[in-house]
VOGU-3710 file (C-alpha; in Angstrom, 3 decimals, decimal comma):
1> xxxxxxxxxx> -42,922/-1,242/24,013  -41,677/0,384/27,770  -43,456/2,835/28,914  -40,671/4,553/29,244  -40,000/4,596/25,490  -43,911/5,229/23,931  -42,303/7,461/21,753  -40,761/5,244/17,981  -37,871/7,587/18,173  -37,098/7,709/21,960
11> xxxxxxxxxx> -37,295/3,843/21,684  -34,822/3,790/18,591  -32,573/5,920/20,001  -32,554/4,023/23,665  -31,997/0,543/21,616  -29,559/1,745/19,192  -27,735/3,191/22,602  -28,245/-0,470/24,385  -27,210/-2,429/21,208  -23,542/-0,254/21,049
21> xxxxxxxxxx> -23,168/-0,792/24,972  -23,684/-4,269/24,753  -21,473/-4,597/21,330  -18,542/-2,904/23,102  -18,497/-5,092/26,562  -18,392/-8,132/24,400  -16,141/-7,472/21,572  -13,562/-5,016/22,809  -14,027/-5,513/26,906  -14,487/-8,815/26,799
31> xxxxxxxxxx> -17,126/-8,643/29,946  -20,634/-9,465/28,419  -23,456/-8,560/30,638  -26,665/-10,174/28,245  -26,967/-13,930/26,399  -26,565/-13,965/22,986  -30,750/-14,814/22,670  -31,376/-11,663/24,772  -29,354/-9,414/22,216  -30,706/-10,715/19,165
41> xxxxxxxxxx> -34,077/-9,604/20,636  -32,977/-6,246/20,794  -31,406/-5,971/17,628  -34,199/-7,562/15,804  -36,488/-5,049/17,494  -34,429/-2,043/16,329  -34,592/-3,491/12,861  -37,809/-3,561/12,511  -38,298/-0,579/14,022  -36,079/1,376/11,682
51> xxxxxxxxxx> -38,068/-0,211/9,084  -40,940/0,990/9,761  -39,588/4,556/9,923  -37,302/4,874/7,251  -36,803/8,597/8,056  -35,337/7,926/11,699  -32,590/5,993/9,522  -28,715/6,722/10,663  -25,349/5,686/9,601  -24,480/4,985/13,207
61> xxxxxxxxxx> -27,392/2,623/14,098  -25,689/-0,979/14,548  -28,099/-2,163/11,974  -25,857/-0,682/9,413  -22,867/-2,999/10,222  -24,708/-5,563/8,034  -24,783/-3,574/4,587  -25,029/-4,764/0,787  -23,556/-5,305/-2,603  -21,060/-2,125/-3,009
71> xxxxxxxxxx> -22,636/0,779/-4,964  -21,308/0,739/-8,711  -19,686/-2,565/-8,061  -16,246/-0,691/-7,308  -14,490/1,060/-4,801  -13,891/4,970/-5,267  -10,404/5,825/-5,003  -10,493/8,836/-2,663  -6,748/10,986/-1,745  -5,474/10,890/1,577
81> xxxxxxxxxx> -5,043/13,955/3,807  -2,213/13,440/4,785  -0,170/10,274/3,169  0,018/6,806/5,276  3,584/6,997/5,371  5,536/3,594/5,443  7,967/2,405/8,917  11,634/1,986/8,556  12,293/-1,655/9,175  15,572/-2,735/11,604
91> xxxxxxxxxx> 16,571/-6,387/11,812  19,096/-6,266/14,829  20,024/-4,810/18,095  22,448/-2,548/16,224  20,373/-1,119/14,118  18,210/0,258/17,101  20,804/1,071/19,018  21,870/3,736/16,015  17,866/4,782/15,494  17,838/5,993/19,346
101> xxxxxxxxxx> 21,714/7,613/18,940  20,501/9,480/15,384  16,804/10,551/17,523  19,255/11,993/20,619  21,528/13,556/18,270  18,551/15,598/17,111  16,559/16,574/19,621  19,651/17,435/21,791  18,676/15,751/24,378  19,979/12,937/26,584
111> xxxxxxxxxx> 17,382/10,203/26,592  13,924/9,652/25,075  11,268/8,147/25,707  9,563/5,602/23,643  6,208/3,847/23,218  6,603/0,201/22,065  3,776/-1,545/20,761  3,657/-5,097/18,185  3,727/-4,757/14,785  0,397/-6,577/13,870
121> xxxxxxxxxx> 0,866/-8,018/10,521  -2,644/-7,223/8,942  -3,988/-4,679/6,505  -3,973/-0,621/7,412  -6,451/1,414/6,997  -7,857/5,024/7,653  -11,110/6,169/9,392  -12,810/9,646/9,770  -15,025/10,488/12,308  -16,969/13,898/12,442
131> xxxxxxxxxx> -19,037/14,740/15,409  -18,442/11,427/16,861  -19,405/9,975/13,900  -18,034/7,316/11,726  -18,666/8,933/8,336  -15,647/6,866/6,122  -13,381/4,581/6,203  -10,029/4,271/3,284  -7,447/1,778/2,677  -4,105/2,174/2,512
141> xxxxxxxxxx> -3,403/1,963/-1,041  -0,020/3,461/-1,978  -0,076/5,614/0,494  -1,346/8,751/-1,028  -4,147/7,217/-2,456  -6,478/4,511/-0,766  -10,275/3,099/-1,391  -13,632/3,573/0,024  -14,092/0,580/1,815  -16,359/1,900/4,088
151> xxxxxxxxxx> -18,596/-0,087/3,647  -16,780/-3,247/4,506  -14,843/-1,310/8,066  -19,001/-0,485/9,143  -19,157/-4,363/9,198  -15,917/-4,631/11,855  -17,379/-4,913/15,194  -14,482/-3,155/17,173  -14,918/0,151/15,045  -17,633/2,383/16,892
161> xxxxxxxxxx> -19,895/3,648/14,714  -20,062/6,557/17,353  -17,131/7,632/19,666  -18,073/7,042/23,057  -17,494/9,634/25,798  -17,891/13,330/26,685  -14,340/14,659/25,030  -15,442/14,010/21,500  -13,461/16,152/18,831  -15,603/17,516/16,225
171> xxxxxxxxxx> -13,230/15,788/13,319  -10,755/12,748/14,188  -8,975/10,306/11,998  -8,099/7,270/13,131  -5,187/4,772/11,785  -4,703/1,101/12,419  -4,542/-2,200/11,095  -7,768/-4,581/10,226  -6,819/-8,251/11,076  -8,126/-11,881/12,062
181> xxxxxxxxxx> -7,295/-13,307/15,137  -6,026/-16,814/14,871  -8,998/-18,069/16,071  -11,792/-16,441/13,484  -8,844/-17,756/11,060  -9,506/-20,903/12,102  -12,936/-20,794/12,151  -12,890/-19,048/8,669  -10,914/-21,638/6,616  -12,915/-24,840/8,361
191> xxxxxxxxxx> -16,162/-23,512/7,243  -14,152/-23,224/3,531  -12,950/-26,313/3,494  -16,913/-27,522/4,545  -17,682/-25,685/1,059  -15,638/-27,071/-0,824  -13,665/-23,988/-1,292  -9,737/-22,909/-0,937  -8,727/-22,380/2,576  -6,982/-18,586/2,914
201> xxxxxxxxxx> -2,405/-19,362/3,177  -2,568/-17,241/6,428  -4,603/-14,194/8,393  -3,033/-11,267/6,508  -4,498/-12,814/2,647  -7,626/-13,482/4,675  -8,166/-10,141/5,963  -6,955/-8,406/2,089  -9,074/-10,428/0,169  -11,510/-10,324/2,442
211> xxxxxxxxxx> -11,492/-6,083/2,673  -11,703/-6,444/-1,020  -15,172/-8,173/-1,291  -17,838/-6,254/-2,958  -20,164/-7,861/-1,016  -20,654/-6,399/3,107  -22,631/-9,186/4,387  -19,957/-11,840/3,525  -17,410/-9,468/5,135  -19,800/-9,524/7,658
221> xxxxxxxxxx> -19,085/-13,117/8,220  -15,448/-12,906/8,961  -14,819/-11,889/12,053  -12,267/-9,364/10,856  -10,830/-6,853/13,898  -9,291/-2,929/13,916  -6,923/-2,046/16,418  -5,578/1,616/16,280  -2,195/2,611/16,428  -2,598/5,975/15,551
231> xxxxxxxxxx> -3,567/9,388/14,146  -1,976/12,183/11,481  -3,412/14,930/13,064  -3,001/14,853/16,558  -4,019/18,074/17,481  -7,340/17,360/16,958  -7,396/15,559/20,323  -5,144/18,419/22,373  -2,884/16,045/23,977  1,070/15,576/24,540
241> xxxxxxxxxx> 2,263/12,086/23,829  0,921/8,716/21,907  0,376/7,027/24,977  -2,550/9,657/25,618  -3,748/9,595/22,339  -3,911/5,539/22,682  -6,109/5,926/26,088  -7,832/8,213/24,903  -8,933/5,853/21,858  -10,056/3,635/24,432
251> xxxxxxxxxx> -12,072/5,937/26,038  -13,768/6,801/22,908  -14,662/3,091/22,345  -11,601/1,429/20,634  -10,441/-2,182/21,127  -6,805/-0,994/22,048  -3,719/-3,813/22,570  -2,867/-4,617/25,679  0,967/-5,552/24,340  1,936/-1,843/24,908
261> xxxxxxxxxx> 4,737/0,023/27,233  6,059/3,249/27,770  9,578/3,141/28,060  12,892/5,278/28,420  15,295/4,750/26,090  16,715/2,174/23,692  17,480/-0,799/26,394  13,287/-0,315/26,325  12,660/-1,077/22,833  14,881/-4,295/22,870
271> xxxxxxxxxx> 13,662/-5,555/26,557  9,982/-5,103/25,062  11,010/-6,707/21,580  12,826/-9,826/22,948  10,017/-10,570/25,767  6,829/-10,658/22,730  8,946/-12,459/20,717  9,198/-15,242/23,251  5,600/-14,861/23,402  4,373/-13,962/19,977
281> xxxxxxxxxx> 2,396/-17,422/19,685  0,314/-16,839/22,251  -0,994/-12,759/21,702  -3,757/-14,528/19,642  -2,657/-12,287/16,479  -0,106/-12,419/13,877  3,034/-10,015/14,648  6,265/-9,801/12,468  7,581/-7,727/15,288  7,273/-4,244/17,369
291> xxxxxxxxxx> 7,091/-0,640/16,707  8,531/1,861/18,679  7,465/5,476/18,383  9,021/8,569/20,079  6,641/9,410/22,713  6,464/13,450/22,767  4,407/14,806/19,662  6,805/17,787/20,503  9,464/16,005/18,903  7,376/14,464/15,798
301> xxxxxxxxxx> 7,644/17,415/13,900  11,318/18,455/14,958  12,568/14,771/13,777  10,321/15,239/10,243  9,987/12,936/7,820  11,716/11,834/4,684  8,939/11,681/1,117  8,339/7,867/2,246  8,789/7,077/6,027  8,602/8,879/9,139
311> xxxxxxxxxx> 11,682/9,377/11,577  10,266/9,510/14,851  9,259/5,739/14,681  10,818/2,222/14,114  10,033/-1,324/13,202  11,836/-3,781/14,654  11,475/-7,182/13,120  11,172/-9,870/14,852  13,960/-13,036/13,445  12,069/-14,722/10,273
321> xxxxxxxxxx> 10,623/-17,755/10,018  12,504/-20,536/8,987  11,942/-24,367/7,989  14,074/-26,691/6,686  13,013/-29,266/3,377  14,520/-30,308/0,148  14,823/-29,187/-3,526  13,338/-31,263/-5,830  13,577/-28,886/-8,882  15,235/-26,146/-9,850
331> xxxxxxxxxx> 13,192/-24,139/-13,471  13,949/-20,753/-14,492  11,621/-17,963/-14,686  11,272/-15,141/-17,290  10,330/-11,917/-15,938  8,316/-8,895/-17,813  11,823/-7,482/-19,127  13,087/-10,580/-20,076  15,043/-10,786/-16,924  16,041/-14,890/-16,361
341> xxxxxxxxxx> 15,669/-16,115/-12,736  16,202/-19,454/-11,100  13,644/-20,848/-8,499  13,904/-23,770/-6,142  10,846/-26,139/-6,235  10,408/-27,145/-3,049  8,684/-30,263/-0,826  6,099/-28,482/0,721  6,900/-27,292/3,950  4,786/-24,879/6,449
351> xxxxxxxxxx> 6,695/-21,766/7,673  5,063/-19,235/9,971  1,647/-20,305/9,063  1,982/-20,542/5,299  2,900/-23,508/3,315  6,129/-22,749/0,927  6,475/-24,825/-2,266  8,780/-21,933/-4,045  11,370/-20,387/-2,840  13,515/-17,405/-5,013
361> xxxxxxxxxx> 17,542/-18,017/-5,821  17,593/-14,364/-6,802  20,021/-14,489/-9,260  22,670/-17,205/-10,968  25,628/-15,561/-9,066  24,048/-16,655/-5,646  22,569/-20,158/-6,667  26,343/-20,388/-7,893  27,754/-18,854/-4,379  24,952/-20,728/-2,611
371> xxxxxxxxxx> 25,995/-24,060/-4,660  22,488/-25,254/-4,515  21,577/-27,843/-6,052  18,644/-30,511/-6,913  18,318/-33,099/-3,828  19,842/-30,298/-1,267  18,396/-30,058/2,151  18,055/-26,365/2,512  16,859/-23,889/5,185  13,868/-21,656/3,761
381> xxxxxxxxxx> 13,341/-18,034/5,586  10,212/-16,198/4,689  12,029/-12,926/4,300  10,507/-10,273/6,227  7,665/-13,264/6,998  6,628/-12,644/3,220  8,772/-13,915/0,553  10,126/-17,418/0,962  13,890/-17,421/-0,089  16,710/-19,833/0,724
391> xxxxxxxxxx> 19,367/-19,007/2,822  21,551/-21,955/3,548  22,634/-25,786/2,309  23,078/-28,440/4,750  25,757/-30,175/2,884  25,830/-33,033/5,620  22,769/-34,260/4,120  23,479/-33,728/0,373  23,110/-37,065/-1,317  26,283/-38,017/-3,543
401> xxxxxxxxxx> 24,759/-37,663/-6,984  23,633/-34,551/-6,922  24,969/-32,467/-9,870  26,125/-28,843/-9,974  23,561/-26,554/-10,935  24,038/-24,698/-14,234  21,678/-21,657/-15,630  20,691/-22,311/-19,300  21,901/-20,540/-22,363  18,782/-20,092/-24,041
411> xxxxxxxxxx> 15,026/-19,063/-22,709  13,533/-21,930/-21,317  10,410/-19,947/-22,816  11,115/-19,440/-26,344  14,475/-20,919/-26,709  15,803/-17,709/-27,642  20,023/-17,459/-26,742  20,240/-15,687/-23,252  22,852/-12,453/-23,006  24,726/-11,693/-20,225
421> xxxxxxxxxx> 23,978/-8,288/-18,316  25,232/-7,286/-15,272  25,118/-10,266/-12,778  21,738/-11,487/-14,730  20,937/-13,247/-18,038  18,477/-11,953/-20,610  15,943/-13,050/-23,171  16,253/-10,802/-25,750  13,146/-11,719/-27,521  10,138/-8,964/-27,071
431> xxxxxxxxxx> 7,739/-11,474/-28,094  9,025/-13,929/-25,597  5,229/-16,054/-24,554  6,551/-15,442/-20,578  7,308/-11,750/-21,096  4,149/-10,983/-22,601  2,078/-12,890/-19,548  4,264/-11,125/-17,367  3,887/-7,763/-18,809  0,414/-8,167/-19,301
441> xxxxxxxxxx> -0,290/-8,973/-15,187  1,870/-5,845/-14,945  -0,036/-3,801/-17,240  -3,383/-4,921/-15,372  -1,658/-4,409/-12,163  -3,141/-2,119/-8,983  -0,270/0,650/-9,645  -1,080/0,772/-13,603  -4,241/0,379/-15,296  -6,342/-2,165/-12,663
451> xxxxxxxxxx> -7,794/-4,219/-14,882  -9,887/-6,328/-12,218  -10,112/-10,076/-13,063  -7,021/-9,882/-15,332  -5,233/-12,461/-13,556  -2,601/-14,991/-14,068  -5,152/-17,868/-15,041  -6,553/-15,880/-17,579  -3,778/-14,767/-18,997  -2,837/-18,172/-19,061
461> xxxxxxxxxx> -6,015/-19,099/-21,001  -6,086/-16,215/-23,252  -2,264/-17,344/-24,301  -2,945/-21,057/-25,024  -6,443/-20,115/-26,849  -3,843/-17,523/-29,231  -5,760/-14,332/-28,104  -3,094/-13,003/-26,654  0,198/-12,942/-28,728  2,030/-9,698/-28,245
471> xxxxxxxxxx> 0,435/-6,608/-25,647  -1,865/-4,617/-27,064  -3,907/-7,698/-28,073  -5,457/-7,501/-24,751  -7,451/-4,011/-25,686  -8,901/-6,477/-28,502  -10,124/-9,120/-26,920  -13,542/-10,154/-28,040  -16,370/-10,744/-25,859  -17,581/-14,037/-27,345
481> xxxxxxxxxx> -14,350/-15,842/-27,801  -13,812/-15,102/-24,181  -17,117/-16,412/-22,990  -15,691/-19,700/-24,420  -13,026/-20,014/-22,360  -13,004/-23,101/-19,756  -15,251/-21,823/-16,380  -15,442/-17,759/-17,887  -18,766/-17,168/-19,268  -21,000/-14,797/-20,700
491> xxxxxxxxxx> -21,204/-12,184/-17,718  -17,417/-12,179/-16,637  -16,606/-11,904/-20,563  -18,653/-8,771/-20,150  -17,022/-7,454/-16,913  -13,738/-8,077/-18,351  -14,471/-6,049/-21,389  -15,819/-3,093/-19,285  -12,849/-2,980/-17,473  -10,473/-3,445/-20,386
501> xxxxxxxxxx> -12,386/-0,407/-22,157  -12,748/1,903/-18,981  -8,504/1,355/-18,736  -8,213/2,814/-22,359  -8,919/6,014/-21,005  -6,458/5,649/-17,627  -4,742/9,107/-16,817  -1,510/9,475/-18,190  0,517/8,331/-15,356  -0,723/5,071/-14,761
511> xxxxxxxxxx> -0,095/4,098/-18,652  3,365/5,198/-18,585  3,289/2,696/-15,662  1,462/-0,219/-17,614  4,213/0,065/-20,140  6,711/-1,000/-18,051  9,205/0,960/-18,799  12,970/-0,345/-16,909  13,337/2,321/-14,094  10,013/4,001/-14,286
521> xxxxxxxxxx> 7,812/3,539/-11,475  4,586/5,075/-10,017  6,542/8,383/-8,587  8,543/8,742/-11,815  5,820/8,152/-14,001  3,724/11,241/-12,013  6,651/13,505/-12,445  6,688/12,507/-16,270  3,282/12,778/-17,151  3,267/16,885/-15,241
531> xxxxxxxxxx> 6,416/17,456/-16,933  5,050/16,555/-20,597  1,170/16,828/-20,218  1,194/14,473/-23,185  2,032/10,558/-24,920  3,358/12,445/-27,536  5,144/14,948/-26,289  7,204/12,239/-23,962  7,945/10,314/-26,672  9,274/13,407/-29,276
541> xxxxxxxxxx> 11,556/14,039/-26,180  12,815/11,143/-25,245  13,627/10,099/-28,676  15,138/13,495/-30,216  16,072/15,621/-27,138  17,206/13,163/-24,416  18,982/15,518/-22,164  15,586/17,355/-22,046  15,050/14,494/-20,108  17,783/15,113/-17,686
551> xxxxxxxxxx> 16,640/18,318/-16,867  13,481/16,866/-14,898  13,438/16,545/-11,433  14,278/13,135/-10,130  15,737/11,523/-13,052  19,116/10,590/-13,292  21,139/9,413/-16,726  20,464/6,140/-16,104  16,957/6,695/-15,860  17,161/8,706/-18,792
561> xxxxxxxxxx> 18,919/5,745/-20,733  16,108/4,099/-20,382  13,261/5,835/-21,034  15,574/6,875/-24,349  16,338/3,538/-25,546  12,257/2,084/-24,112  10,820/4,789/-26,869  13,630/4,411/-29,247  12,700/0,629/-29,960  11,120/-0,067/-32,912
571> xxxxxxxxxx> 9,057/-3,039/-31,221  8,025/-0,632/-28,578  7,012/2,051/-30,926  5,243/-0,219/-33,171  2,930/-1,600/-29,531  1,771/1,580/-28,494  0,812/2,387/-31,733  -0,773/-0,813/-31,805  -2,442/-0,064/-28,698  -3,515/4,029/-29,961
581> xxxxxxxxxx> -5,228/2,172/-33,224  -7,392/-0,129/-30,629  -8,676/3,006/-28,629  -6,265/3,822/-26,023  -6,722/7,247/-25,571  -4,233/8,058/-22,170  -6,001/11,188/-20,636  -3,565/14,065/-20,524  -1,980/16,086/-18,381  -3,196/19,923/-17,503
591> xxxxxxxxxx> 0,280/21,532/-18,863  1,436/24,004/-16,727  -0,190/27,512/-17,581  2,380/30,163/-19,992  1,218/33,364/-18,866  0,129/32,060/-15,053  1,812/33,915/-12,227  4,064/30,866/-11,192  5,155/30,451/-15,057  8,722/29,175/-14,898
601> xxxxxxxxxx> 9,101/28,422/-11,151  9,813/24,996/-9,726  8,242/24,138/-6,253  8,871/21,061/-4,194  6,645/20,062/-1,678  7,649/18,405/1,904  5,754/17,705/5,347  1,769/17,799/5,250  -0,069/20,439/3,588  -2,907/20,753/6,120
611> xxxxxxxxxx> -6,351/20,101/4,598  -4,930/18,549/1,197  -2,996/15,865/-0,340  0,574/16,332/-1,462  -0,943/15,899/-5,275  -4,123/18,404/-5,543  -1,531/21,152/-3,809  0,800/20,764/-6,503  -2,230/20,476/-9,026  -2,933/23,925/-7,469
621> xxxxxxxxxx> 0,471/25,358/-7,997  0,224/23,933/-11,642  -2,898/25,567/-12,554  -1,237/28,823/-11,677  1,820/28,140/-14,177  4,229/26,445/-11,739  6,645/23,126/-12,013  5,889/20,712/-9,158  9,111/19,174/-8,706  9,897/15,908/-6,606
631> xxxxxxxxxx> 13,577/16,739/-5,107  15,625/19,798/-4,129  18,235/21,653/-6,346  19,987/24,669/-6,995  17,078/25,464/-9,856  14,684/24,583/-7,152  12,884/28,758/-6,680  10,705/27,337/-3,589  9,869/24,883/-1,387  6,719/24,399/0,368
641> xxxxxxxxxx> 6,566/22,855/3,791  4,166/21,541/5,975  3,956/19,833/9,372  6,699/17,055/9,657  8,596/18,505/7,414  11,986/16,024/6,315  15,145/15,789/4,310  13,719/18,144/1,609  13,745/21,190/3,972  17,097/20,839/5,234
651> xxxxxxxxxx> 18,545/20,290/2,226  16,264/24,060/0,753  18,120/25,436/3,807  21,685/23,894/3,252  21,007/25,468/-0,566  19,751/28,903/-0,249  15,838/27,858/-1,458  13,171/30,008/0,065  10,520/27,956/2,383  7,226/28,961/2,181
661> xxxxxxxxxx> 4,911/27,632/5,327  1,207/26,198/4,954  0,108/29,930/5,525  1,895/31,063/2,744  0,567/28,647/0,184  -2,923/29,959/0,947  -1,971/33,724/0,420  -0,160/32,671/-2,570  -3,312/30,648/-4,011  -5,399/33,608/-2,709
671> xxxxxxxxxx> -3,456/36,137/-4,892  -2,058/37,889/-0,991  1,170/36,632/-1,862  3,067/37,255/-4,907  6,573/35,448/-5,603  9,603/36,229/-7,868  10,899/33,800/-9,796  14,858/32,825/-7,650  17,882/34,609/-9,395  19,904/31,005/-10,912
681> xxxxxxx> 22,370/30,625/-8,746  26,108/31,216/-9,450  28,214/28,523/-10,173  30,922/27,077/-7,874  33,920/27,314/-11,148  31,944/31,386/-11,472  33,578/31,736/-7,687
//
């Protein structure tokens, strides 16, 4: 040991010091000053070193970067502060062109100026620092809600575990997107291949399934990368603009892109847009196109928001990939509602990094319009670089006995006769084999009752073994017939059931969600399950008292419609039941309080409510006796904004609705503040 550093703590603290200088010259500055034998001294000196004095131990010590299994063997969904809103996507020169005349219009103003950056196509994710510190890390999720993965992002050598420099902010959150170059890529799926396993499609499924190992030292492994491209608060670092807050994140340690300019005005955004495109194959990432984001955090909160994207910021998209093969098959797919949908087998044929065998028709009208048919030479686009679809016929090369394609008057599931709806065909049976593997995968979905390990094999498996036969057969499943199955065993048999038994008890939203219900997604189901606290009371309501239904906020008649005619079903009724008799017990909803001082008022919340998410403020309103409603109205009594306030305020002013500011929430929670319930408003046939 130096004589400089006699002392087990001094000489901790000097190597843990050395170890984060060293790790930020090679993997964000790319200037290494040490060989790679010379570092592994150090590190392995600071390991053992911590080991031998367990109580010097430190969440920023680069030793921690190589962690373990994940604690409970799942990851803690945690709320976001402030939502991870999503980015208004533009496909043309138009499109921008509008964006900039909309921002101008506005602000007033004559010109703006812009930051343009690329749109890396990875996986986003959140990070919290206090006192320098990296303390948590979440994943996107849906945007209000992510997972801990901290424990993976401690692993990701361009996040510091401790800001650098002397302008540290006590608290700072940091947004960006996780991602593999080309080259770890690369490297990645040879050493795969070398093990016999599946090689990843492309970086962005490398990087997600990768972020969703329980297991830190294989993420470890990877290679994976962050790169910032922003923050929701930022105050917290007392500047002006985004291009400060970016330098700034490279002063505190960040690996920031060097694809970035400041610009002024739209000519800008589509001079930095055209030149990356040209050059997109050679950044060393993959990019689906730029972003552009007014400058001035002046004018973020002027411009607002609307409840899912932000309007001080753009994505520009760069023109999809597209390659050209032939169709060797056209089949028919049954969706979860029964929904009939024709699909163009393809020759294999490798589009912007991924190989496409499938490619969607979307419905029979445009394979009709399209005139597609078996044979064709088509061009393939991976829409928005992510769905493969097909967008033209080259009828030079169409051989001469190809026949017209036709869609098929009965199910090609269960033979059932198809029924015309709209611009689609139908299967009208419930008990359809394809509709129940579809609405099982839905039902063990992310956004409803994340069933982990549920997947489309096994519900392949548990179909052709006769386990699974109609829904609620899958909160029956028995542990020993499904260690039987082909390559399952004992222990994942016993995970599975876990899982399956832990989702009987899912909160009321996300079963609402698992049912599938036509029209009812994640938002809706929320507003639902606050509006009638209960299973039972949703399904009284919806069968007898439909326009009770209409009175909620957000849902239309033909929403309505549907939830009335999903619970009026006899098949339907006769599944949940099912499902109630094998133990799924939906956990309720706190009803909103009779005698509470909010009793009878509807609020709507917009913008960030500083310090909570959008959900526990309204859970706070609740508690008190007050409606949380999702959209304005006339019976609207208050609105609650926040910073970046959108649509929702503007249209409380257009109506008359009181706003109530952050401040004003906390005197109201506090008891400081005490609010009337809004005089209804007078008709426009009363005037």
């Amino acid at each position: 040991m130096d004589a400089k550093h006699t002392d087990p703590l001094e000489r901790i603290r000097w190597l843990r010091s050395e170890i984060a200088r060293h790790d930020y010259l090679y993997y964000v500055a790319a200037r290494p000053e040490i060989a790679d034998a010379e570092y592994d001294i150090l590190f392995k000196e600071l390991r053992e070193l911590e080991r031998e004095s367990p109580l010097y131990a430190s969440p920023d010590s680069p030793t921690q970067r190589v962690g373990g299994g994940t604690p409970g063997g799942e990851f803690v969904k945690i709320a976001h502060a402030v939502p991870m809103l999503s980015i208004d996507s533009l496909f043309t020169a138009d499109d921008v062109r509008e964006f900039d005349a909309r921002i101008r219009k506005s602000l007033q103003i004559s010109g703006v100026e812009y930051v343009c950056e690329p749109k890396f196509d990875g996986t986003s994710a959140s990070l919290l620092f206090e006192d320098g510190v990296f303390v948590r890390g979440l994943s996107r999720g849906d945007g209000s809600v992510g997972e801990d993965i901290t424990v993976n992002l401690r692993t990701i050598r361009t996040i510091p575990l401790r800001l650098r420099g002397p302008r540290v902010p006590p608290r700072l959150e940091v947004r960006g997107e996780v991602l593999l170059s080309h080259a770890a890529f690369a490297r990645l799926n040879e050493r795969m291949l070398q093990n016999g396993e599946t090689p990843f499609a492309n970086p962005r499924n490398a990087t997600s399934g990768t972020l969703r190992r329980l297991d830190s030292r294989l993420v470890a492994e990877r290679g994976l990368e962050f790169i910032p491209w922003g923050f929701p608060s930022p105050a917290q670092l007392g500047i002006e603009s985004h291009a400060e807050g970016m330098d700034r994140l490279a002063e505190f340690g960040f690996k920031i892109t060097k694809e970035r300019v400041v610009c002024e005005g739209v000519d800008g955004i589509l001079a930095f847009h055209d030149g990356l495109e040209l050059r997109r194959d050679s950044v060393g990432y993959d990019l689906d196109g730029i972003v552009a984001k007014v400058n001035a955090f002046c004018y973020w909160e002027t411009l607002g928001s609307t409840s899912r994207s932000t309007r001080w910021m753009l994505a520009y998209k760069f023109t999809p990939r597209q390659g050209t093969t032939q169709i060797l098959q056209i089949d028919v797919q049954v969706g979860r509602t029964g929904r009939l949908t024709p699909r163009a087998v393809l020759s294999p044929v490798a589009i912007g990094g991924a190989t496409i065998s499938h490619a969607t028709l979307h419905n029979p009208g445009f394979a009709r319009a399209l005139d597609v048919r078996v044979g064709d030479t088509v061009v393939v686009e991976r829409a928005g670089d992510v769905i493969p679809k097909v967008v033209t016929v080259v009828r030079e090369r169409r051989p001469d006995e190809t026949i017209q394609f036709e869609m098929p008057r009965n199910c090609p599931a269960c033979a059932s006769e198809a029924v015309a709806e709209g611009e689609y065909l139908i299967c009208p049976n419930a008990s359809c084999p394809a509709q129940i593997r579809e609405r099982a995968l839905h039902l063990a979905s992310r956004g409803a009752l994340a069933i982990d390990g549920l997947g489309e094999k096994l519900v392949g498996q548990l179909w052709n073994s006769g386990m699974l036969r109609e829904l609620q057969d899958l909160f029956a499943l028995d542990a020993v017939k499904l260690a039987e199955l082909d390559r399952f065993g004992k222990k994942s048999a016993d995970n599975l059931i876990i899982q399956i038994e832990r989702s009987k008890h899912a909160p009321l939203d996300r079963f609402l969600v698992a049912l599938g219900i036509p029209e009812v997604g994640e938002s809706t189901a929320r507003i639902l399950a606050r509006r009638f606290g209960s299973l039972q009371m949703l399904r009284l309501v919806s069968c007898v008292n439909k326009e009770e239904l209409l009175q909620v906020d957000g849902v239309g008649p033909e929403m309505a419609n549907a939830i009335h005619s999903f619970f009026s079903l006899p098949s339907n009724i006769k599944m949940i039941d099912a499902m109630l008799e094998r133990g799924v017990k939906p956990v309720e909803t706190a009803a909103p309080v009779a005698d509470g001082p909010l009793s009878g008022m509807t609020f709507v919340f917009t913008g960030t409510i500083e310090g909570r998410a959008r959900d526990e403020a309204g859970a706070e309103f609740e508690k008190l006796g007050g409606r949380v409603g999702d959209s304005v109205s006339a019976k609207t009594d208050f609105v609650v904004a926040g910073a970046n306030a959108g649509s929702k305020l503007a249209k409380a002013e257009k109506l008359g609705v009181p706003v109530l500011t952050t401040a004003d929430f906390e005197k109201v929670l506090s008891g400081e503040l005490i609010l009337q319930k809004r005089a209804a408003p007078k008709s426009r046939k009363a005037k």
